[in-house]
MIVEXLUM-711455 format. One record per residue (C-alpha): y, x, z; residue in one letter. Coordinates in steps of 0.25 Angstrom, whole numbers, plus 2048, in hexadecimal, padded with zeros to 3 digits. Last residue first. Layout:
residues N
YXZA
...
end
This chain:
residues 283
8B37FF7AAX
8B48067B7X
8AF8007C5X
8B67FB7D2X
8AD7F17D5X
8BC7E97D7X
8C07EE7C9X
8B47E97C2X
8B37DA7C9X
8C37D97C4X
8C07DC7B6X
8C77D37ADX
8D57D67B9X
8DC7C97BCX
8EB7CD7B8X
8F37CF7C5X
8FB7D97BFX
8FB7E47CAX
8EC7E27CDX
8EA7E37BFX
8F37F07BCX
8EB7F67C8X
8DC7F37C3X
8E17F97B6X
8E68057BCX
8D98087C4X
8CF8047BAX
8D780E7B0X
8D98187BAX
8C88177BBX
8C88187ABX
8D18247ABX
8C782B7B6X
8BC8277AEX
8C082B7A1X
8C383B7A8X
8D08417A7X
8D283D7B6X
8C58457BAX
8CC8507B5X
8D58517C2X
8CB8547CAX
8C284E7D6X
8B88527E1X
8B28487E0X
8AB83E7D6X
8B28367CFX
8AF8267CCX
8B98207D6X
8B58137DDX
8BE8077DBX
8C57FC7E2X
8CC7F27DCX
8D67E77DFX
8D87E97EDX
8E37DF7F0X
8F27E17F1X
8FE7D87F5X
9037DF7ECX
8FB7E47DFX
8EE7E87E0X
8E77F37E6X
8DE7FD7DFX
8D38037E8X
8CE8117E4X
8C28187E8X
8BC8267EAX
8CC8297E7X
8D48387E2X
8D48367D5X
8D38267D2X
8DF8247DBX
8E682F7D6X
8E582A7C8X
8E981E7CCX
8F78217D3X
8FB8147DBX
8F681C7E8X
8F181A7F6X
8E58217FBX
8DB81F805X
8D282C807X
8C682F812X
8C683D815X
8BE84A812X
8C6856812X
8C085F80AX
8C08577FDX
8CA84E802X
8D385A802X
8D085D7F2X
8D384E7EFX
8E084F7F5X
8E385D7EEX
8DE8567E1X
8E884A7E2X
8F38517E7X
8F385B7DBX
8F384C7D3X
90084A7DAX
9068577D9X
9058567CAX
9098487CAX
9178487D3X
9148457E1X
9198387E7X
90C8307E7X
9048397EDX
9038367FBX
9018267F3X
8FC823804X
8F282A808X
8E7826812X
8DE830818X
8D182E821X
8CA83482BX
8D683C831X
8D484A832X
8DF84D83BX
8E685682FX
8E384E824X
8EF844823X
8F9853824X
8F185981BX
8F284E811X
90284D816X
90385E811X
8FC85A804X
90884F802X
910858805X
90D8647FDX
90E8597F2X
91C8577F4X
9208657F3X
92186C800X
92D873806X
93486680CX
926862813X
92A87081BX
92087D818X
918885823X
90B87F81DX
91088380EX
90788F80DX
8FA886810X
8FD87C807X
8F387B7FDX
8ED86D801X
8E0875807X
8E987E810X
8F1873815X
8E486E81AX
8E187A820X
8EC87D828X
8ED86E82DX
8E0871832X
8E387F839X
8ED87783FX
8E686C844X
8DF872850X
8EB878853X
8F286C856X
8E686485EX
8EA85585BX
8F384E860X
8F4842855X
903845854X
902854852X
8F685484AX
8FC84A841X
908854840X
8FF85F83BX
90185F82BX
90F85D82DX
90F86A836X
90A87282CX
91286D820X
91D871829X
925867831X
933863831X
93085A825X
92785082BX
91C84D820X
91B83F819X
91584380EX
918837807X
91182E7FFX
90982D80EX
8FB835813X
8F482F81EX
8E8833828X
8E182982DX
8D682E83AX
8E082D843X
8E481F842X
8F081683FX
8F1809844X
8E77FC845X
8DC80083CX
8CF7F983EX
8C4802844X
8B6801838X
8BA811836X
8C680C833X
8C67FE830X
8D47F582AX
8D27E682BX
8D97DB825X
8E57D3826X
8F67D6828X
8F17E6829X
8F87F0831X
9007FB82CX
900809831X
8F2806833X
8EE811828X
8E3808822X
8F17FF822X
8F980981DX
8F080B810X
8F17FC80CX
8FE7FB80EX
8FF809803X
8F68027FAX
8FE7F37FBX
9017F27EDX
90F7F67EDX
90F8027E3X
9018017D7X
8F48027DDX
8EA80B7E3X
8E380D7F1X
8DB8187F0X
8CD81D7F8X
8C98297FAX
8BC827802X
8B783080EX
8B3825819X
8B181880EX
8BD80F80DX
8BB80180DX
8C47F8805X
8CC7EB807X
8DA7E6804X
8E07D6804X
8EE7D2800X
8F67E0804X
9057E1803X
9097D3806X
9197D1808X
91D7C3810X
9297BF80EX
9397C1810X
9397C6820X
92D7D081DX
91C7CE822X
9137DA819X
9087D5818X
8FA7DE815X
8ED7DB813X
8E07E1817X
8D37D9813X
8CA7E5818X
8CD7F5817X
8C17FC81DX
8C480B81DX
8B8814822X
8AD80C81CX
8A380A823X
89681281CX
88D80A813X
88080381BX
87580A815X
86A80180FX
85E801817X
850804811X
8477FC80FX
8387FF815X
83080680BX
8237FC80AX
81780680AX
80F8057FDX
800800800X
end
């Protein structure tokens, strides 16, 4: 007689880090109401990049501030680590359009302010804060005022500066966004070159696709305002990544998915292939 193999268990998937469920957003003024976000969920796996994209005023930013809990939600759940976000936590680092660096200090010094309020051990995180300037190139400009670095010394200064507590999880808000093109792109690789080394979990704002499909495991388009998550879509490219993989038919057929998912958002025309986009798959 054959043995009967007993069945075998399914795996239960992983909690997700991030659980985003039904979050909306109204903003209450004197002349009316103002709704930012109509309805928003997503889980976010623990080491996932994942971006938010849509065109100016469709809630990506609200959204971001709320898994920050430097804004609270009108309905909806946020779970960290399965623990509801009430205010800001440790364990989120944040990177702003700005860099946002206090100009009497030195790049140095800018890179350890979180130590300084959190109370941590300074000279514990000094040799850290060393090396991470060291891996965004800056290591001779640690001495330097925010005044005597470019903008996009800056912006790598505020990465160190999100990464020196070791935060679980980094959210950034369009850092990029003020960078002129060259500098931007250089950005791109640097932040995908830290990742590489070190390991967080990424939620990313941007209305650039190309950046969204380049640097993301996933990208989640939202719609125009009050916002909806209209699609969310898993990136083909393996890791890590160059930029030739942007000359490649399937990266312009992904920007092609992406933009056109956006302009129909936008519109408001009903979109042929709506059961497509929200499996998130390429025709």
């Amino acid at each position: 007689m054959l043995a009967v193999q007993p069945a075998r268990e399914a795996t239960p998937a992983p909690e997700p880090l991030v659980s985003v469920a039904g979050v909306q957003k109204t903003y209450y003024t004197r002349q009316a109401p103002v709704h930012a976000v109509a309805s928003a969920s997503l889980d976010v796996a623990r080491g996932e990049f994942v971006s938010l994209l849509g065109p100016s005023g469709c809630g990506k930013s609200t959204l971001l501030m709320m898994i920050a809990g430097l804004e609270r939600p009108t309905g909806g759940s946020i779970l960290l680590g399965g623990t509801e976000v009430r205010q800001p936590r440790r364990e989120i680092g944040i990177i702003f359009q700005d860099a946002t660096l206090l100009p009497w200090k030195s790049a140095l010094d800018n890179v350890l302010f979180p130590v300084r309020i959190l109370k941590l051990p300074m000279e514990a995180y000094r040799r850290r804060a060393r090396e991470l300037l060291a891996m965004v190139g800056l290591s001779d400009f640690e001495h330097k005022k925010p005044s005597q670095l470019s903008g996009g010394m800056r912006q790598r200064v505020a990465i160190c500066r999100a990464l020196i507590h070791d935060p679980d999880i980094l959210l950034m808000d369009e850092p990029f966004s003020a960078l002129d093109a060259i500098t931007r792109d250089q950005m791109n690789v640097a932040l995908s070159e830290i990742l590489e080394t070190y390991k967080k979990t990424v939620i990313f704002v941007t209305h650039s696709i190309r950046e969204a499909a380049f640097l993301s495991d996933r990208v989640v388009v939202m719609g125009g305002r009050p916002s909806s998550i209209v699609l969310d879509m898993k990136m083909p490219f393996e890791r890590p990544r160059r930029f030739e993989i942007e000359e490649t038919a399937e990266f312009a057929a992904v920007c092609r998915k992406l933009r056109l998912t956006i302009e129909e958002a936008h519109s408001g025309a009903p979109s042929p292939d709506r059961t497509a986009q929200s499996r998130g798959t390429i025709e």
